[in-house]
Backbone as JSON Lines, residues from 0, in Angstrom:
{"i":0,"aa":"X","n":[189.27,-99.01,60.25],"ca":[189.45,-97.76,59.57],"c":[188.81,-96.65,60.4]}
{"i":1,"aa":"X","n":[189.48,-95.64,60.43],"ca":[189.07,-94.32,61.66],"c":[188.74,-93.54,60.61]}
{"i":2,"aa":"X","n":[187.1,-93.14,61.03],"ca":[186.38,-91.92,60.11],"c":[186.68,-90.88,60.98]}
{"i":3,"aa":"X","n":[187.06,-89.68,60.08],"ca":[186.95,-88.45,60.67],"c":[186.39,-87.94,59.83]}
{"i":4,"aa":"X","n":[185.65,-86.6,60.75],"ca":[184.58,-85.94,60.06],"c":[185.21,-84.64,60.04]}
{"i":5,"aa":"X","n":[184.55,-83.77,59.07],"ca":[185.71,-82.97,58.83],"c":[184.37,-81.72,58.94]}
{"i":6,"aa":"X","n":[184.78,-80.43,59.7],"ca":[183.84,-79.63,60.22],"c":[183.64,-78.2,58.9]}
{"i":7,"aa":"X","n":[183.53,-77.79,58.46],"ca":[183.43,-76.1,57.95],"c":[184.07,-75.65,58.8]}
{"i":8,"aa":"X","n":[184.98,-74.66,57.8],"ca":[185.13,-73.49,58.68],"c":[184.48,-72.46,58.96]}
{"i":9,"aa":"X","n":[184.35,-71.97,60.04],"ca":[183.56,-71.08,60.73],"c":[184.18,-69.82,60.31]}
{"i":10,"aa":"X","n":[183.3,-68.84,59.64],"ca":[183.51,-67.55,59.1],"c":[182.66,-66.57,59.91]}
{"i":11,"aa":"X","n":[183.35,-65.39,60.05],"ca":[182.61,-64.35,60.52],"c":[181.61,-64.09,59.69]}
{"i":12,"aa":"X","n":[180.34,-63.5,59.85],"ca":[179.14,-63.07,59.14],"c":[179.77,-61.74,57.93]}
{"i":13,"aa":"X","n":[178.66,-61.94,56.95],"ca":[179.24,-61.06,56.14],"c":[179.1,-59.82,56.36]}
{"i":14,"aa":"X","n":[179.3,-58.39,56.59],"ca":[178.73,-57.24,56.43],"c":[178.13,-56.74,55.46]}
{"i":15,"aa":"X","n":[177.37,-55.65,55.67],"ca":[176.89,-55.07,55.01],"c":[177.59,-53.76,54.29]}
{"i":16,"aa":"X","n":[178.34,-53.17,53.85],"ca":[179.02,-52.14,53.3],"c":[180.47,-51.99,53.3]}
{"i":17,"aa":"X","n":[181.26,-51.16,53.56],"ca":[183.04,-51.34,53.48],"c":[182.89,-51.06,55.22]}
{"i":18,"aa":"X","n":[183.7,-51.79,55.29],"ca":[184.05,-51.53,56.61],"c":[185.25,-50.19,56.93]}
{"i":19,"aa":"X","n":[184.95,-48.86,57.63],"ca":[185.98,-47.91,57.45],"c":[186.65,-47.48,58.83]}
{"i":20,"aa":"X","n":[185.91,-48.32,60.12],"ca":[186.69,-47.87,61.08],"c":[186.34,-49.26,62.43]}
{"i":21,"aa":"X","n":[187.3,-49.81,62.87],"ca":[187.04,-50.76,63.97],"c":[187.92,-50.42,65.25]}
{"i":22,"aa":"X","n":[186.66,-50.27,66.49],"ca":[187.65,-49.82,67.94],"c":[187.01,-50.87,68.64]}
{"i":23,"aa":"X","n":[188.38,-50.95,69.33],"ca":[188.24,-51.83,70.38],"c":[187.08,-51.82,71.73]}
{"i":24,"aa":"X","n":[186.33,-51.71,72.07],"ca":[185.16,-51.47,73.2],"c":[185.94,-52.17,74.2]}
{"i":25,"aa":"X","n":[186.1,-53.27,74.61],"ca":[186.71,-54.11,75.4],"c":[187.17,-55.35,75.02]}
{"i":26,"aa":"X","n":[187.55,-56.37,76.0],"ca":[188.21,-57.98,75.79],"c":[187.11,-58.44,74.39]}
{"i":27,"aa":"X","n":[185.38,-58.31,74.22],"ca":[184.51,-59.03,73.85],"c":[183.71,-58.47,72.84]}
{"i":28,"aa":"X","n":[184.29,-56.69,73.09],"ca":[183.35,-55.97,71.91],"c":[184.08,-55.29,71.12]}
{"i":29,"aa":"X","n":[183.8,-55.14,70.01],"ca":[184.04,-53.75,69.28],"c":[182.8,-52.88,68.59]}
{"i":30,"aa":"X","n":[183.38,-51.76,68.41],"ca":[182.96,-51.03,67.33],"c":[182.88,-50.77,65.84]}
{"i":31,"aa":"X","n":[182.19,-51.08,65.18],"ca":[182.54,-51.09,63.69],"c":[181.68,-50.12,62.93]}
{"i":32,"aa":"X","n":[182.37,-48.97,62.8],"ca":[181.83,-48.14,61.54],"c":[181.53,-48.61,59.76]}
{"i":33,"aa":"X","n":[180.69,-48.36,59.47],"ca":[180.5,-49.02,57.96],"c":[179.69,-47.99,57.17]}
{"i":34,"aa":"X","n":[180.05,-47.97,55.87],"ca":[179.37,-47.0,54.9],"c":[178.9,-48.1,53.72]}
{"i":35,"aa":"X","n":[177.47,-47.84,53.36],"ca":[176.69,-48.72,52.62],"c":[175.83,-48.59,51.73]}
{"i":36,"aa":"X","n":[175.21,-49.3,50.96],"ca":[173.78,-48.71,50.18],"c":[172.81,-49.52,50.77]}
{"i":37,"aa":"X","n":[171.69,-49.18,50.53],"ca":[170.69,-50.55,51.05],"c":[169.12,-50.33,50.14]}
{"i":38,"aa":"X","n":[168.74,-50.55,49.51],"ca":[168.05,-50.0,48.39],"c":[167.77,-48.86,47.71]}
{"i":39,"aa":"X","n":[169.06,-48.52,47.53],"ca":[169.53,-47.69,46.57],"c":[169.83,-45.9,47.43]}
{"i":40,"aa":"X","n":[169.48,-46.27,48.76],"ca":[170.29,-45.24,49.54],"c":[171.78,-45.5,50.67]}
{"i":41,"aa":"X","n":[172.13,-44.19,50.62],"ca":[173.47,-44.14,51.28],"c":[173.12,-44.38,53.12]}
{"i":42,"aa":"X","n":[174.05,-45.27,53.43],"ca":[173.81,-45.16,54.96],"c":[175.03,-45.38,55.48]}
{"i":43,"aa":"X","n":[175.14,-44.77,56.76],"ca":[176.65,-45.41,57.68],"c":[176.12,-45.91,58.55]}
{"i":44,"aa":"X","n":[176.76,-47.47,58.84],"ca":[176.56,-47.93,60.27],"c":[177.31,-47.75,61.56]}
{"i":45,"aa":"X","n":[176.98,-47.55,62.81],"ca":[177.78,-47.93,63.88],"c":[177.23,-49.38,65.11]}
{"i":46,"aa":"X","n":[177.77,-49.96,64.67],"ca":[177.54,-51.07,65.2],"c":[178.48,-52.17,66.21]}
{"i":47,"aa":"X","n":[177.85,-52.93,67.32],"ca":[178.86,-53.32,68.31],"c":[178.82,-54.85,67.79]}
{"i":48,"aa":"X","n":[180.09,-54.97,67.58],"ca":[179.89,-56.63,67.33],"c":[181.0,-57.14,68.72]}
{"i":49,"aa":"X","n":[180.04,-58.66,68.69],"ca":[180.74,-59.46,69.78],"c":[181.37,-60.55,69.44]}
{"i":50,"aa":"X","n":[181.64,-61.02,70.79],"ca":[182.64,-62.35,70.57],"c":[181.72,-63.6,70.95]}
{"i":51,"aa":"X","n":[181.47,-64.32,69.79],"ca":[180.48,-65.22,70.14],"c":[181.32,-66.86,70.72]}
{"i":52,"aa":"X","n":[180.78,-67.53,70.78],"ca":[181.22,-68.7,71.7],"c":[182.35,-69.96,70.5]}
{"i":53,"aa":"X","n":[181.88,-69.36,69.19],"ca":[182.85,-70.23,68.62],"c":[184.41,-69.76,68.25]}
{"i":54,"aa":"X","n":[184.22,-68.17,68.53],"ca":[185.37,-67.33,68.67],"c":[185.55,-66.17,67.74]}
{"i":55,"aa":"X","n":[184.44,-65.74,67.04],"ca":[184.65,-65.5,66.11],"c":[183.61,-64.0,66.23]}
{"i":56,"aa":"X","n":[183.7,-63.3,65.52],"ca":[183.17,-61.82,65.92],"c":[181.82,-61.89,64.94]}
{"i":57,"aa":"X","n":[180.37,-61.35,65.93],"ca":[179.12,-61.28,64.85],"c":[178.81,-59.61,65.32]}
{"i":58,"aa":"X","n":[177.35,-59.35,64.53],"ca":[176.95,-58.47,64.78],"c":[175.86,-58.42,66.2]}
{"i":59,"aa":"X","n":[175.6,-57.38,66.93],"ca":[174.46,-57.41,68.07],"c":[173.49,-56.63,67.75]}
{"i":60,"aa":"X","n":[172.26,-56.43,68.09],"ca":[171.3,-55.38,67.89],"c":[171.77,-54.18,68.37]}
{"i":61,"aa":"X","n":[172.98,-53.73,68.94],"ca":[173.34,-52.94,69.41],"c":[173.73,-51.81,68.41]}
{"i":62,"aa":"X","n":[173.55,-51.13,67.6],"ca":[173.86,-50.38,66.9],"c":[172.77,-49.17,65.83]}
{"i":63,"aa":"X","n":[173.18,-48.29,65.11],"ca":[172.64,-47.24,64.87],"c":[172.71,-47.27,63.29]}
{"i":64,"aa":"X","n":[171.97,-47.37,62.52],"ca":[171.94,-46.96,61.07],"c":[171.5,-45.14,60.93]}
{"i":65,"aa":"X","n":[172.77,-44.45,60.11],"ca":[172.29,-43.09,59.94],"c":[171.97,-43.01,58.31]}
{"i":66,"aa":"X","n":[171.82,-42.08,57.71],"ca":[171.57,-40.91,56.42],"c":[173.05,-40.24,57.0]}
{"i":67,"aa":"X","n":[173.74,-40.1,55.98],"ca":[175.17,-39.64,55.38],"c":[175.08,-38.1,56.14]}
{"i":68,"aa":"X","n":[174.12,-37.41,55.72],"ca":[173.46,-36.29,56.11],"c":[173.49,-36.08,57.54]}
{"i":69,"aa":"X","n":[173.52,-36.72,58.52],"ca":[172.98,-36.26,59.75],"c":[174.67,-36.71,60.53]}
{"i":70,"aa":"X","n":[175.68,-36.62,59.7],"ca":[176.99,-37.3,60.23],"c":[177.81,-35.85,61.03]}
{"i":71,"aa":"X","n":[177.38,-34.61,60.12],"ca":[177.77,-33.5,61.08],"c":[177.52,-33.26,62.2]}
{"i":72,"aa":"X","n":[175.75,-33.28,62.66],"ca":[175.53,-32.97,63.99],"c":[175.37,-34.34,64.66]}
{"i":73,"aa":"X","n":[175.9,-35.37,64.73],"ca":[176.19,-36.68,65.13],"c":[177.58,-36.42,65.71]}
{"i":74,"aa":"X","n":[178.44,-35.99,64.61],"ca":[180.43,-35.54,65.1],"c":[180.21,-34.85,66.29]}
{"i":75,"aa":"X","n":[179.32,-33.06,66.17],"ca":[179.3,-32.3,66.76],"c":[178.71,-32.73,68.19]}
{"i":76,"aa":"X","n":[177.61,-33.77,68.03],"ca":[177.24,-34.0,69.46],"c":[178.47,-34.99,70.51]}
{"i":77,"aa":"X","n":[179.11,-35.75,69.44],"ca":[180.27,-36.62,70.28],"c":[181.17,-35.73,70.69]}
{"i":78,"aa":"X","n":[181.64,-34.66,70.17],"ca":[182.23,-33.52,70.46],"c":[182.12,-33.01,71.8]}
{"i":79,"aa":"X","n":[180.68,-32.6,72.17],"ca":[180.22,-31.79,73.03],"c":[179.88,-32.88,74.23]}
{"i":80,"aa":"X","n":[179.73,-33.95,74.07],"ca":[179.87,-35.05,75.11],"c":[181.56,-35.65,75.66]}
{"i":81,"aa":"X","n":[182.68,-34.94,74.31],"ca":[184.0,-35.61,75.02],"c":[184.55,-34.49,75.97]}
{"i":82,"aa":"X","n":[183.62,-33.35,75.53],"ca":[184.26,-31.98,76.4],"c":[183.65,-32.06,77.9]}
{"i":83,"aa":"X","n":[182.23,-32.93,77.52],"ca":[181.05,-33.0,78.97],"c":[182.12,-33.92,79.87]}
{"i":84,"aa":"X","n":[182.38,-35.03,79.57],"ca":[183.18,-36.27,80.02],"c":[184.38,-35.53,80.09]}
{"i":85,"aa":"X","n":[184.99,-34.83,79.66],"ca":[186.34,-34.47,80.21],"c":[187.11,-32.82,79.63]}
{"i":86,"aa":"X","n":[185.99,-32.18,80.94],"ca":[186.23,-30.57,80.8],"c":[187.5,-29.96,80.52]}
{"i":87,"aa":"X","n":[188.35,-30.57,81.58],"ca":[190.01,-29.72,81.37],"c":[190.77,-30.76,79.89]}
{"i":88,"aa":"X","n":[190.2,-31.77,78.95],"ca":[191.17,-31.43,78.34],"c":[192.05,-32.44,78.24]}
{"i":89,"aa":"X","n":[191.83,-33.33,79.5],"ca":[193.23,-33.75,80.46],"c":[193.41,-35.63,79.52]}
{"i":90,"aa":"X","n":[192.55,-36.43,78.58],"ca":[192.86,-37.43,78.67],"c":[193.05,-37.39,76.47]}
């Protein structure tokens, strides 16, 4: 008689809040925006998750917890860095 063993399936980790925006970084990363509570305040995450070895996407220390509040001059500075990175306009 042939035992087979039968494995779990392997699930991505859970997040923390709704997930509201995912970009591609490259082949191994992305970006994942998230809006959340976390004892009883509002936060958005931006966070890089990877591609770990069983195939499946986790989170990295790579990322930024804000206050809802500070999302204007956060926009405004990515703003003023896509104009720094590309003056004429052109991409």
């Amino acid at each position: 008689m042939n035992e087979t063993t039968v494995q779990p399936a392997v699930e991505e980790p859970e997040q923390i809040g709704t997930m509201i925006a995912e970009i591609q970084k490259n082949s191994r990363e992305r970006l994942r925006i998230t809006v959340g509570q976390y004892k009883g305040h509002e936060f958005v995450g931006i966070r890089v998750w990877f591609v770990g070895t069983d195939g499946q996407y986790w989170p990295s220390r790579s990322g930024v917890t804000l206050r809802p509040t500070l999302l204007p001059q956060l926009m405004q500075g990515l703003q003023l860095a896509a104009r720094a990175a590309d003056p004429q306009g052109a991409r």
